[in-house]
N, C-alpha and C positions, 0 to 999 in steps of 0.2 A: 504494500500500500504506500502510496507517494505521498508522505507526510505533509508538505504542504500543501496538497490538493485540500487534504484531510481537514487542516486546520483553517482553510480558508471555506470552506464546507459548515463547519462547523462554528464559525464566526457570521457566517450569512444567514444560517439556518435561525439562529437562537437570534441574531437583530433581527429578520424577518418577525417573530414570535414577541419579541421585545418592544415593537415598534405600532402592534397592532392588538392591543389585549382585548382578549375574549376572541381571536382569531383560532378557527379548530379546522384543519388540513385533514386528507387523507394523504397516504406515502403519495400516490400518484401526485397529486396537487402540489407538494413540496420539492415532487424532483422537477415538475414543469416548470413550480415558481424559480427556482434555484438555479435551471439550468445543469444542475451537475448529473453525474452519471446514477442511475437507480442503485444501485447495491452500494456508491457512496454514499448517497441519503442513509440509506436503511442503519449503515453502521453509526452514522452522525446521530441520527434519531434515537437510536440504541442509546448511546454514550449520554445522550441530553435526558434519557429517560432515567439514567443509571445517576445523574449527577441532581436528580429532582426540579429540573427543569422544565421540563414537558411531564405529559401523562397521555396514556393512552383511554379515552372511552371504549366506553362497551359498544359504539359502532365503529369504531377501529381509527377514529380521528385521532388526532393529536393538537395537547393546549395547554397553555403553559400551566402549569400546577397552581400556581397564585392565583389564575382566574378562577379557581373551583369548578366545583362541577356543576354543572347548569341545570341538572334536575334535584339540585340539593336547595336551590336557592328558595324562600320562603320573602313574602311581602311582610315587612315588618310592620309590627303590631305597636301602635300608641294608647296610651291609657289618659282619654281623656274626660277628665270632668268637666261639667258641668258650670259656666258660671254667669251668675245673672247679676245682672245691673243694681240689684238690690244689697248682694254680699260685701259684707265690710271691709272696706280697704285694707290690706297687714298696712303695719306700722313699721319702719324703720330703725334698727338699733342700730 
């Protein structure tokens, strides 16, 4: 393997992913974006998955770990009361 092909692979892959959060690739997608050869992807994507950068979903996409997972996400909940024009001012200490 031509180590610098490797690491210039490997620097394009992860700013590609860096530069576009909540971006999810399949392999194909990432070797067209990238331009580089398929089985260089795959090891790049390997190494990025090994170093907890990326993550693989259960439809085989790839996305950077930080963005979570997308059917984990929940609308967040506020707890609001109630307040009427009648209720007494707080006071300031």
């Amino acid at each position: 393997m031509d180590h610098l092909a490797y690491q210039r692979a490997y620097e394009r892959i992860s700013a590609e992913f860096s530069e576009m959060p909540g971006m999810r690739l399949t392999p194909q997608q990432i070797h067209r974006l990238s331009g580089f050869d398929a089985a260089l992807c795959q090891r790049v994507l390997e190494a990025l998955v090994e170093a907890k950068f990326l993550r693989t979903g259960l439809d085989g996409r790839y996305g950077r770990v930080t963005d979570g997972a997308p059917a984990q996400r929940h609308a967040a909940k506020a707890a609001l009361r109630h307040l009427s024009s009648k209720s007494p001012a707080r006071r300031a200490s």
